[in-house]
GUFIGU-217176 format. One record per residue (C-alpha): z, y, x; residue number from 0. Coordinates in nm, 4 decimals. Layout:
# residues N
SITE Z Y X NUM
...
***
This chain:
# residues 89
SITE 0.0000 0.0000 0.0000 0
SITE -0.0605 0.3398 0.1577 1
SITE 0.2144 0.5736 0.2114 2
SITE 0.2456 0.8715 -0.0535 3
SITE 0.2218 1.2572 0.1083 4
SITE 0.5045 1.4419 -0.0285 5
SITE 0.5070 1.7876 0.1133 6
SITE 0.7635 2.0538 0.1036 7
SITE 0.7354 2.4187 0.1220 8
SITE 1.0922 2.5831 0.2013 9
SITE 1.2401 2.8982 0.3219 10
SITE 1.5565 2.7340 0.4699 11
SITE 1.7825 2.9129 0.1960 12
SITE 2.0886 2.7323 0.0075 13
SITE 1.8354 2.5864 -0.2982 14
SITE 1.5246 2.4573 -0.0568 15
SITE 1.7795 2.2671 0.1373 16
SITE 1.8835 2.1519 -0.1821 17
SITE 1.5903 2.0515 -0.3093 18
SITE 1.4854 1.8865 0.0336 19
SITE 1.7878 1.6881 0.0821 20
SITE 1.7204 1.5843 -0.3424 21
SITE 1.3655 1.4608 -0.2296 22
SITE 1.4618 1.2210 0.0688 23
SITE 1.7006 1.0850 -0.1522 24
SITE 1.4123 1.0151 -0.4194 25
SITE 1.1795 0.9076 -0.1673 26
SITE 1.0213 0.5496 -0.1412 27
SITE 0.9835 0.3789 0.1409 28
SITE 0.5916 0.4086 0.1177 29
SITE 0.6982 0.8229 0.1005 30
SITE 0.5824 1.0335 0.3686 31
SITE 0.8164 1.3543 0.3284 32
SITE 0.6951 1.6475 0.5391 33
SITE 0.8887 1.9978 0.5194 34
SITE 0.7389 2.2967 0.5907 35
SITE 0.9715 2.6006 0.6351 36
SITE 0.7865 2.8706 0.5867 37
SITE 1.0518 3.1045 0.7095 38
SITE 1.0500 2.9514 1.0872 39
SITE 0.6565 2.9539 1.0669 40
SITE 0.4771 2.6618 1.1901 41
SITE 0.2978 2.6374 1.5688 42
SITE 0.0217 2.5563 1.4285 43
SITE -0.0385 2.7975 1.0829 44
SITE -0.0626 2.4206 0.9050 45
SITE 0.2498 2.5175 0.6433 46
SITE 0.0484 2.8729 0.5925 47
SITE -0.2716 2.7742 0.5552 48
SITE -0.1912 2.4673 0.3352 49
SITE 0.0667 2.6610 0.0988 50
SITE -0.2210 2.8974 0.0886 51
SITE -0.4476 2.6601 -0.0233 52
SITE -0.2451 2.4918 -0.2459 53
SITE -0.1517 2.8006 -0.4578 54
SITE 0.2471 2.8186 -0.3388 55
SITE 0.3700 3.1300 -0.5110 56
SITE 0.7424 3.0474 -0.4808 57
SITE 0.9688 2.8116 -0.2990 58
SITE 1.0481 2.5876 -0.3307 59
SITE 0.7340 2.4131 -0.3676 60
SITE 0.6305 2.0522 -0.3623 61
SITE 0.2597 1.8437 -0.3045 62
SITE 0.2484 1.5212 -0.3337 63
SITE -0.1013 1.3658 -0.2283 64
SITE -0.2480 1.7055 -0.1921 65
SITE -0.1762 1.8858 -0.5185 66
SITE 0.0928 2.0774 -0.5821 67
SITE 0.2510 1.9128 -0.8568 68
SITE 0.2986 2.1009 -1.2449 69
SITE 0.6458 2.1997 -1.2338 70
SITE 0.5720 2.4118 -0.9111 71
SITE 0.2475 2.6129 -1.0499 72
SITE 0.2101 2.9385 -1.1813 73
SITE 0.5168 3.0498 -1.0476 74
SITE 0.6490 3.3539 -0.8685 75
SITE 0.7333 3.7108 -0.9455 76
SITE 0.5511 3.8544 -1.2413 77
SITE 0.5361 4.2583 -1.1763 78
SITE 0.4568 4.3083 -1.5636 79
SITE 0.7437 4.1603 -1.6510 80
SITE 0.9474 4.3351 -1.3951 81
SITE 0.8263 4.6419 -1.5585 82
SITE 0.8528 4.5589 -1.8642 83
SITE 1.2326 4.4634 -1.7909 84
SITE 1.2485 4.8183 -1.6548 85
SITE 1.1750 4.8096 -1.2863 86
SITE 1.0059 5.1732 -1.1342 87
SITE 1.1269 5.3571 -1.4971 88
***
């Protein structure tokens, strides 16, 4: 059986460890888990360029076999509804 990618964007705070630490505990011995902490940068630009190309708009964020999985889309800050909550008035 191949091994399953599971990757994971972090920025090293309290709730990405969290989540990290949840995720090796859920992983499967045919689980690959790769963390990418965006806040320490990677050598290489790899965790950029693939959280780019994934779509990461918040973090954490998790792939698993190259897609970023539902519950991790079409997240992030939404300025309209900062405004609309008040911010800049």
């Amino acid at each position: 059986m191949a091994n399953r990618q599971v990757e994971v964007f972090s920025a090293g705070c309290y709730v990405c460890e969290k989540v990290v630490s949840q995720i090796n505990e859920l992983a499967c011995p045919n689980c690959e888990v790769v963390v990418y902490d965006l806040k320490e940068k990677c050598e290489t630009n790899v965790c950029k360029n693939k959280a780019k190309a994934y779509g990461v708009k918040s973090l954490p964020a998790v792939a698993i076999d190259g897609e970023l999985v539902d519950c991790c889309k079409n997240k992030g800050v939404d300025f309209e509804a900062l405004k609309k909550a008040g911010l800049g008035q």
